[in-house]
GUDODO-652485 format. One record per residue (C-alpha): residue in one letter; x, y, z. Coordinates in pm, 1 decimal, padded with zeros to 6 digits. Example, Ala and Ser with C-alpha at 12.3 -4.5 7.8 and 13.67 -1.06 7.14 Angstrom:
@residuo = a	u = 01230.0	v = -00450.0	w = 00780.0
@residuo = s	u = 01367.0	v = -00106.0	w = 00714.0
***
This chain:
@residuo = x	u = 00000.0	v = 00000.0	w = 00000.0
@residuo = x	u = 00271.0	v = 00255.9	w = 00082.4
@residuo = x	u = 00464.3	v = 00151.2	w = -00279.1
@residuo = x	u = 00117.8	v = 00196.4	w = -00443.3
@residuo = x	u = 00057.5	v = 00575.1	w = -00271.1
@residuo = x	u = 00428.1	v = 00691.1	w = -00367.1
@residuo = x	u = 00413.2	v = 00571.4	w = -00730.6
@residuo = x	u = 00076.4	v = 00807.8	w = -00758.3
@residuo = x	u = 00317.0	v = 01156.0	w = -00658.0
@residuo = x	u = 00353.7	v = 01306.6	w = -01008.1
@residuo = x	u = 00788.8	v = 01365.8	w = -01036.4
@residuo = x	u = 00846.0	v = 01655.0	w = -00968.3
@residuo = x	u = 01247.7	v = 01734.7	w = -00990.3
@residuo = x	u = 01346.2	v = 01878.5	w = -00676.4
@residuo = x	u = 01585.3	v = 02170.6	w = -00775.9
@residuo = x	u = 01752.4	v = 02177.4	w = -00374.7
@residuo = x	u = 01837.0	v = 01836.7	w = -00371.1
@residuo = x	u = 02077.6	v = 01617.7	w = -00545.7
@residuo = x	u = 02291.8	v = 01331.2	w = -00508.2
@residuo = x	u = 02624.7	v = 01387.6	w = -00396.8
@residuo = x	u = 02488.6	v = 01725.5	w = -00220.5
@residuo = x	u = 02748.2	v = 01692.5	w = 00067.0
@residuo = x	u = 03024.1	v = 01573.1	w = -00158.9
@residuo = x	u = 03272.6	v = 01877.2	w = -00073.4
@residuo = x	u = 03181.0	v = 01982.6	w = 00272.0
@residuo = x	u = 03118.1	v = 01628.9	w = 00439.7
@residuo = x	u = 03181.9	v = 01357.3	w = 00188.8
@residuo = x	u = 03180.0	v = 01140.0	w = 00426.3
@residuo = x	u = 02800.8	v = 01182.8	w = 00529.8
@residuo = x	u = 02630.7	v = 00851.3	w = 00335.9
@residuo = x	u = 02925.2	v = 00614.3	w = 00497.8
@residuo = x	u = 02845.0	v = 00773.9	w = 00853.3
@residuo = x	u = 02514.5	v = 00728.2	w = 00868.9
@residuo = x	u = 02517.2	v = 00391.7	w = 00708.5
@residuo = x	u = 02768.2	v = 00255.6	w = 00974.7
@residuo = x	u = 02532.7	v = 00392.3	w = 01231.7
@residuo = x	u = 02315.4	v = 00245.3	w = 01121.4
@residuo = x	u = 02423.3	v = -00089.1	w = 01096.4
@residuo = x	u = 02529.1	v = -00090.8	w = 01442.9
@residuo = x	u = 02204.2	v = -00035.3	w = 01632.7
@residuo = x	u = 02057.7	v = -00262.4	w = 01368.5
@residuo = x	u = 02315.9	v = -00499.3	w = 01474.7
@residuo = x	u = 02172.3	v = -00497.7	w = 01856.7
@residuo = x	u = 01857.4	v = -00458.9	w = 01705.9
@residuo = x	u = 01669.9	v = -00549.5	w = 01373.1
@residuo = x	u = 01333.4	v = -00385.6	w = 01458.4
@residuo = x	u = 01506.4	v = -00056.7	w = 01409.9
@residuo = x	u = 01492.5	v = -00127.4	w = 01014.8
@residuo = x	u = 01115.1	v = -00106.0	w = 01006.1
@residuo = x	u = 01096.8	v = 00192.8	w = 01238.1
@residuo = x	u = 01319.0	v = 00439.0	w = 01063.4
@residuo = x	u = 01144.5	v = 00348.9	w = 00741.9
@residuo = x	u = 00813.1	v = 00403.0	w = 00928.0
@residuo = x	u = 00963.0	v = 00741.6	w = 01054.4
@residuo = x	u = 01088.8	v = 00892.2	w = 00746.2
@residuo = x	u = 00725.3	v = 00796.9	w = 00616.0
@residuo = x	u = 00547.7	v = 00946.7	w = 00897.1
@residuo = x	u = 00753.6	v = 01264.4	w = 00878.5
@residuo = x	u = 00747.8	v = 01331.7	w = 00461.0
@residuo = x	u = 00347.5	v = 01303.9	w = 00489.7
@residuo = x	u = 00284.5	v = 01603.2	w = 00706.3
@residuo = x	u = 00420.6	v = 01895.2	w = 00583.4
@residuo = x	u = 00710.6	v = 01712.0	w = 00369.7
@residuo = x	u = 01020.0	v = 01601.9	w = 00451.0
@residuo = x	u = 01178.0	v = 01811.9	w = 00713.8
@residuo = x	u = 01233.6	v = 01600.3	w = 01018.4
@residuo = x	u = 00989.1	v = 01792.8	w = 01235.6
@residuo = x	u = 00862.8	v = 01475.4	w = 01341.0
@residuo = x	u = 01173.8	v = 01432.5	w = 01557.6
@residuo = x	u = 01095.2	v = 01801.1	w = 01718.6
@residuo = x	u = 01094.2	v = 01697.4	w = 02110.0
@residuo = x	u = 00792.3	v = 01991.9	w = 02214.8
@residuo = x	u = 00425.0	v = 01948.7	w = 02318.4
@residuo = x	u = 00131.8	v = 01979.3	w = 02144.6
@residuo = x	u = 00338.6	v = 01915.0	w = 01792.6
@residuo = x	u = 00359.8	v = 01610.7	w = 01520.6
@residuo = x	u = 00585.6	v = 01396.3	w = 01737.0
@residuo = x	u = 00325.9	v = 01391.2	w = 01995.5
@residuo = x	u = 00006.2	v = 01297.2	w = 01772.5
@residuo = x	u = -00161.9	v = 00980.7	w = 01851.2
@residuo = x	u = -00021.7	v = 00877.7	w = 01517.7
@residuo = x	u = 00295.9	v = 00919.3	w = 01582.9
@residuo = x	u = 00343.6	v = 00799.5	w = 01920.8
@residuo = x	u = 00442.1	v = 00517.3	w = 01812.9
@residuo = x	u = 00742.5	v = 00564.1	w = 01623.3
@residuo = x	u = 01069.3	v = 00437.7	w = 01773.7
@residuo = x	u = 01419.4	v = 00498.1	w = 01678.8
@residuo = x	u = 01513.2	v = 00851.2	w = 01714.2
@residuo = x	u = 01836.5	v = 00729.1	w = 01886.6
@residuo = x	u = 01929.7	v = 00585.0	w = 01580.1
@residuo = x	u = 01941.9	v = 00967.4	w = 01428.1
@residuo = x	u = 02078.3	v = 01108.7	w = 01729.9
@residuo = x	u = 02375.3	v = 00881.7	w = 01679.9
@residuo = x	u = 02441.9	v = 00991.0	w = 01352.1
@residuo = x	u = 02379.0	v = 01349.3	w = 01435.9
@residuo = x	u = 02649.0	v = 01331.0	w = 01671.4
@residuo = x	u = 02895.5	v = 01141.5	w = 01457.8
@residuo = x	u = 02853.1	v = 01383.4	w = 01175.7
@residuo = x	u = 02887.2	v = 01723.5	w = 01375.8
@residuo = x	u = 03196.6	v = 01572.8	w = 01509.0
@residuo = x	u = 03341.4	v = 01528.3	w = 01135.9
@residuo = x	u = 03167.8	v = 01825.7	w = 00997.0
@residuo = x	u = 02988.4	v = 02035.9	w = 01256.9
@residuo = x	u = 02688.5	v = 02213.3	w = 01097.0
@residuo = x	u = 02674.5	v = 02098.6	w = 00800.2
@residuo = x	u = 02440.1	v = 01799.0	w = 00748.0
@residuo = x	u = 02030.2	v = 01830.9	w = 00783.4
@residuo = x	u = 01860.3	v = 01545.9	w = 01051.8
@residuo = x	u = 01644.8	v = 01560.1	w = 00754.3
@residuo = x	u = 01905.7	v = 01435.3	w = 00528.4
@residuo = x	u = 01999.4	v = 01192.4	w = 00799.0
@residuo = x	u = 01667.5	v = 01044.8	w = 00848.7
@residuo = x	u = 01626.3	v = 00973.1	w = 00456.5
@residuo = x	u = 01940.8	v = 00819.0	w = 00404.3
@residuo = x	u = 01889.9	v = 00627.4	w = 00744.8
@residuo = x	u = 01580.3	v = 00514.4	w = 00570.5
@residuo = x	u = 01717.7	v = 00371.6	w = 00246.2
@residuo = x	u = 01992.1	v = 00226.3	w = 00479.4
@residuo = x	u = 01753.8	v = 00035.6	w = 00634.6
@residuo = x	u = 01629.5	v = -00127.1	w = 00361.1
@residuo = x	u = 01939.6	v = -00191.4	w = 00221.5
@residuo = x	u = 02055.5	v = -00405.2	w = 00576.9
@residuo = x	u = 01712.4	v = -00619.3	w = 00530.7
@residuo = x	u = 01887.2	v = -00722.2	w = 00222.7
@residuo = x	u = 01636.6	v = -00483.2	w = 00012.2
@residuo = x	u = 01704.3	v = -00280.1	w = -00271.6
@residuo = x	u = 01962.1	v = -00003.8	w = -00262.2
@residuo = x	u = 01925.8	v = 00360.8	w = -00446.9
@residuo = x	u = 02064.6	v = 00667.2	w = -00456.6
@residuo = x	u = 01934.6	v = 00931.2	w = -00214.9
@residuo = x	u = 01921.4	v = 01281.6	w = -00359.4
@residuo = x	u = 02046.2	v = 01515.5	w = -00034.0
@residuo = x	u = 02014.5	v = 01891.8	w = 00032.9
@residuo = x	u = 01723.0	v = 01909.1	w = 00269.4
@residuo = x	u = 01661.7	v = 02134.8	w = 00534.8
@residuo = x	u = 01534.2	v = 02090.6	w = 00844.5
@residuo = x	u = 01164.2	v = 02206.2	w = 00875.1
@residuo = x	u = 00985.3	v = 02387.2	w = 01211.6
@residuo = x	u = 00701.0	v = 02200.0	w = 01414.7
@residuo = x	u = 00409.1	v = 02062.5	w = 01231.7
@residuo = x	u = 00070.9	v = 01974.6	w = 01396.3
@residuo = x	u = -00071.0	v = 01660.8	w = 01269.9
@residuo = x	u = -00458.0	v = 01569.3	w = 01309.5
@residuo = x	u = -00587.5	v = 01434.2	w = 01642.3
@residuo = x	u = -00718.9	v = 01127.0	w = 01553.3
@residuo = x	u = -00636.7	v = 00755.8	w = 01507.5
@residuo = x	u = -00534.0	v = 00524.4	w = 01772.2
@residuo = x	u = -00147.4	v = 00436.7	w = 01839.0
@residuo = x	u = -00195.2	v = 00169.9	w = 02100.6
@residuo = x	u = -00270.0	v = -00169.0	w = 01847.6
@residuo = x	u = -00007.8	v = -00350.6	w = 01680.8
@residuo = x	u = 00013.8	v = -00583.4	w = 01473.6
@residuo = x	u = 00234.1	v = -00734.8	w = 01147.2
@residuo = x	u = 00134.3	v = -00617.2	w = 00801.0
@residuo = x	u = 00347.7	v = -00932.5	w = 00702.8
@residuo = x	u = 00232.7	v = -01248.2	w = 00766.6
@residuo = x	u = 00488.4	v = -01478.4	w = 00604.7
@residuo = x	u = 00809.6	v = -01237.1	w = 00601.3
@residuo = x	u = 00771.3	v = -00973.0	w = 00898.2
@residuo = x	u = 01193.0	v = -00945.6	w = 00922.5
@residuo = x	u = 01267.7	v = -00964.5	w = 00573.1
@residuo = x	u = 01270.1	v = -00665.0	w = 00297.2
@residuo = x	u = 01102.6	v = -00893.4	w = 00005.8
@residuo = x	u = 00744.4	v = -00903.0	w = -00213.7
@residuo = x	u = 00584.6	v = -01163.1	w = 00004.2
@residuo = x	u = 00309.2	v = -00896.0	w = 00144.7
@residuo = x	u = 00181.7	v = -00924.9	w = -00278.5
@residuo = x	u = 00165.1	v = -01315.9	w = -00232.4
@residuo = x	u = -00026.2	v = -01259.6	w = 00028.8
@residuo = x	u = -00309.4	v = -01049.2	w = -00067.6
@residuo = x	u = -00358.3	v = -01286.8	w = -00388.3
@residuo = x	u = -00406.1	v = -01564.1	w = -00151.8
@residuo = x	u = -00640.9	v = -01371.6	w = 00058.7
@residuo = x	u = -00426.0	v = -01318.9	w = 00395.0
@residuo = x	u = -00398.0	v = -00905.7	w = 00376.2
@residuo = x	u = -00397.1	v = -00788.6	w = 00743.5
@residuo = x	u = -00594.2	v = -00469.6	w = 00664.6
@residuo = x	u = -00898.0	v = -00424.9	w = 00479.3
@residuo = x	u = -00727.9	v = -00167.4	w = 00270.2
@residuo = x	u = -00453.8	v = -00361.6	w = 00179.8
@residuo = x	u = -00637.1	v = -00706.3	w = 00046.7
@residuo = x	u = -00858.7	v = -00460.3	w = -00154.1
@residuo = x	u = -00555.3	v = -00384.0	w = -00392.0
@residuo = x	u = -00598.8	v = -00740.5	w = -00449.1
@residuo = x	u = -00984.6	v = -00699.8	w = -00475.7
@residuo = x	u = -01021.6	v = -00422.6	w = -00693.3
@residuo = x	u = -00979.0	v = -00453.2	w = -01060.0
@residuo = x	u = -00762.9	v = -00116.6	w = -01094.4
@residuo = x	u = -00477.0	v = -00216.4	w = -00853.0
@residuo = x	u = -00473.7	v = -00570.2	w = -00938.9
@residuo = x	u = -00243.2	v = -00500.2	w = -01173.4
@residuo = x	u = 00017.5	v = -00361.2	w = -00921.2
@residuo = x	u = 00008.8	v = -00672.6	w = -00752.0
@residuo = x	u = 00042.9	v = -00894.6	w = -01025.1
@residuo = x	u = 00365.1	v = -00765.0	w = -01157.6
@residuo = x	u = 00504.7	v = -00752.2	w = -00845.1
@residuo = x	u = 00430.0	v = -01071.4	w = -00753.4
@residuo = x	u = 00645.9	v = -01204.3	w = -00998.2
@residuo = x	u = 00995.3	v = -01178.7	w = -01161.1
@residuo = x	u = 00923.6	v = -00837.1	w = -01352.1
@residuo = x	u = 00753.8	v = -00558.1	w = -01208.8
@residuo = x	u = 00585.1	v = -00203.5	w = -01393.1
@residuo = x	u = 00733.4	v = -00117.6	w = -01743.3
@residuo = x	u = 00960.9	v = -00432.7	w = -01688.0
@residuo = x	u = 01134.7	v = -00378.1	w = -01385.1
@residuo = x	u = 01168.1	v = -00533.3	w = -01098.4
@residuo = x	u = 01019.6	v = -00449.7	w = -00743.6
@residuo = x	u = 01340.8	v = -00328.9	w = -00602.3
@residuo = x	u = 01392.4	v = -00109.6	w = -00847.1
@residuo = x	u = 01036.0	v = 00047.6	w = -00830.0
@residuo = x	u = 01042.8	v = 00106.9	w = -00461.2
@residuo = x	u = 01340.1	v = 00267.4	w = -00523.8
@residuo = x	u = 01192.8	v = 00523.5	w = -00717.4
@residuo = x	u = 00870.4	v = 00573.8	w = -00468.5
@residuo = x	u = 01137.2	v = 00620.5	w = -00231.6
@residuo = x	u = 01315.3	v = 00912.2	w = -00421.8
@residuo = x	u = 00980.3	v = 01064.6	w = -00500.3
@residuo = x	u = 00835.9	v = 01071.5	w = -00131.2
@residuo = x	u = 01172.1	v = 01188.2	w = 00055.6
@residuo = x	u = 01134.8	v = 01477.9	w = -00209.1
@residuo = x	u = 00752.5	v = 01550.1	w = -00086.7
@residuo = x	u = 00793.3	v = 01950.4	w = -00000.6
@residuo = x	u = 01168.2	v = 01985.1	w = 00072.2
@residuo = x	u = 01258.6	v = 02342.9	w = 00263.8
@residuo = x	u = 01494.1	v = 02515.0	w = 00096.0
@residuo = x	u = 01743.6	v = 02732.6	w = 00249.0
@residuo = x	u = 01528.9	v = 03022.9	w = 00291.0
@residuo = x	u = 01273.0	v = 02818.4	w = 00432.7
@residuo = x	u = 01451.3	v = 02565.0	w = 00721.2
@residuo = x	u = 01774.0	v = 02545.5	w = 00900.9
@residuo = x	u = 02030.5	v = 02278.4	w = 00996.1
@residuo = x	u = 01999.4	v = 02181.3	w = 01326.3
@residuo = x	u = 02231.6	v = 02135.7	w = 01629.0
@residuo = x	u = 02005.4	v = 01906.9	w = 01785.5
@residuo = x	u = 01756.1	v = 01662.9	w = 01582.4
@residuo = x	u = 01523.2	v = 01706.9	w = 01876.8
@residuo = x	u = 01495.8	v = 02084.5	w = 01894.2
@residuo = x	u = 01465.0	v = 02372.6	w = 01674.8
@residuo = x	u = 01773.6	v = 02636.5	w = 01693.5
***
């Protein structure tokens, strides 16, 4: 469901950010961050999942700014939606690493997309290039609504593993939400989960490569320029 809602963003090139954005004045930013990474997931898997599920959280209200890791009340990190999420140490970590190698100089919102592909990438998913240059955004208020205390999988057969087993799934009728097994119910998204269910996926690729693409599309969902956000000392606060 979440491949299915990026693929629908119309591309839009995003003239702030590009790939290598950091390649002069920390060009060691995408090895950081991905070593950080792999340590806590080390200790940890579950924190795969979660800083996906962040960076998601945080590009769908007001874009992708990282004012969903704003520590203040009454804001987006302390919706009912969001009280959930888990692994803001993760960014911390990598916030701290990186001022010490180039103090001031790399976005939590940069951080928290890269930390997101990263993630994918140590669940043996697929791997892409993250287009960098973000700032970071001031506090958003999200709607009051929803209810953050159930949990459950959205995987039945692969909860730990990056793969297309959640499309095998909904053909054979075991989609955990309503929502989802209707992808497999309606006629229009069928489609989607045909392809990839198997071996190719849209205009011939594969899966990997398409949720790469969602990927780049959504972390590029209402970037702040310059003029518009900051870099912040601390992930948690706004300077």
């Amino acid at each position: 469901m979440f491949l299915l809602l990026a693929l629908t963003f119309s591309y839009v090139h995003c003239q702030s950010t590009r790939v290598g954005f950091y390649s002069k004045t920390c060009p060691r930013v995408e090895s950081i961050v991905h070593s950080t990474v792999q340590a806590h997931f080390k200790s940890n898997p579950t924190v795969a999942p979660r800083l996906l599920r962040m960076h998601f959280h945080d590009c769908f209200v007001q874009g992708c700014d990282a004012s969903v890791l704003i520590d203040e009340p009454n804001i987006e990190k302390t919706t009912p939606p969001n009280l959930s999420l888990r692994g803001y140490e993760v960014i911390d970590d990598a916030k701290t690493k990186l001022d010490a190698a180039c103090p001031g100089i790399v976005s939590c919102a940069d951080i928290l997309a890269l930390a997101a592909r990263d993630s994918i990438v140590l669940t043996n998913g697929s791997n892409w290039q993250v287009p960098i240059g973000r700032r970071d955004g001031w506090p958003a208020l999200c709607p009051q609504n929803g209810n953050a205390t159930r949990r459950v999988g959205l995987d039945t057969s692969s909860q730990n593993r990056f793969d297309a087993s959640f499309f095998m799934n909904l053909r054979n009728g075991r989609g955990v939400l309503e929502s989802d097994q209707k992808l497999w119910i309606d006629a229009s998204t069928r489609n989607f989960v045909q392809h990839f269910m198997g071996v190719k996926g849209l205009f011939g690729l594969s899966f990997n490569v398409e949720f790469g693409r969602s990927m780049v599309k959504m972390s590029n969902i209402s970037v702040k320029s310059s003029a518009e956000g900051e870099i912040r000392k601390l992930c948690s606060a706004i300077n």
